[in-house]
C-alpha positions in Angstrom: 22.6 6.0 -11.5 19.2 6.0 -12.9 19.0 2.1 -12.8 20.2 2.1 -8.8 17.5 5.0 -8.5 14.7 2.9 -10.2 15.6 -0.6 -7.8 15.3 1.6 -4.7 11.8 3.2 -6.2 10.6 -0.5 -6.6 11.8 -1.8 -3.0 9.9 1.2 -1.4 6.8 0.8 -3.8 6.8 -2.9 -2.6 7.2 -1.7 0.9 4.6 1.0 1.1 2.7 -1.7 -0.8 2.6 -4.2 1.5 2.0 -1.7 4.7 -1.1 -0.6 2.9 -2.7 -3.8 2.8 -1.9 -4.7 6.2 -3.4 -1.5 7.7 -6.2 -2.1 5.5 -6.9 -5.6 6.2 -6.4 -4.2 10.1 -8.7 -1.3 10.0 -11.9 -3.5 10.3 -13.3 -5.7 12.4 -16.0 -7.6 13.4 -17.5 -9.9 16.2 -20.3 -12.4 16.1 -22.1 -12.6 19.7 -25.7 -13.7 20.1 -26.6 -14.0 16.9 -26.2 -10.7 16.2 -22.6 -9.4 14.1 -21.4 -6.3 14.9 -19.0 -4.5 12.5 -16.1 -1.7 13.2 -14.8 0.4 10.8 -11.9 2.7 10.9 -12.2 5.1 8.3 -9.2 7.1 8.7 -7.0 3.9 8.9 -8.7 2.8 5.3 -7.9 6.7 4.1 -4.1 5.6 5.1 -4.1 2.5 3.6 -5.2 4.0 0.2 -2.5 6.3 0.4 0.2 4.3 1.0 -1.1 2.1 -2.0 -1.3 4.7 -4.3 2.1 5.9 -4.0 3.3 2.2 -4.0 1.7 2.6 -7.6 3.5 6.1 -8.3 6.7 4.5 -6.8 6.3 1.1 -9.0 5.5 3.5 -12.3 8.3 5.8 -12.0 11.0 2.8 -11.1 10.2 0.5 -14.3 10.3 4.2 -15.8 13.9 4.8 -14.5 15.0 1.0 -15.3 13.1 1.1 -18.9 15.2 4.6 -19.9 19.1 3.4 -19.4 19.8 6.6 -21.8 
């Protein structure tokens, strides 16, 4: 049970992992017009996007836990 538990941790840590970088690579932008660059930030989808990769770091820690303790 604990090694089924600890495959399904490191699915959703690789999940959760890759969503975080997406929104992160998608929550700036910036456009180059006259010379001039102009950058957009959006704070709250950064905030998300560390989230979401911190628990895919929890997830990935307590699944190689679960696997690593077959007792």
């Amino acid at each position: 049970m604990k090694k089924i538990a600890g495959i399904v941790l490191i699915v959703i840590a690789i999940v959760l992992g890759y969503n975080g970088v997406q929104k992160f690579q998608k929550s700036s932008a910036s456009v180059k017009a006259l010379g001039l660059k102009i950058d957009a930030d959006n704070e709250s989808g950064q905030a998300s996007a560390y989230i979401q990769l911190g628990l895919a770091v929890i997830a990935l820690g307590a699944g190689v836990f679960l696997l690593r303790s077959e007792r």
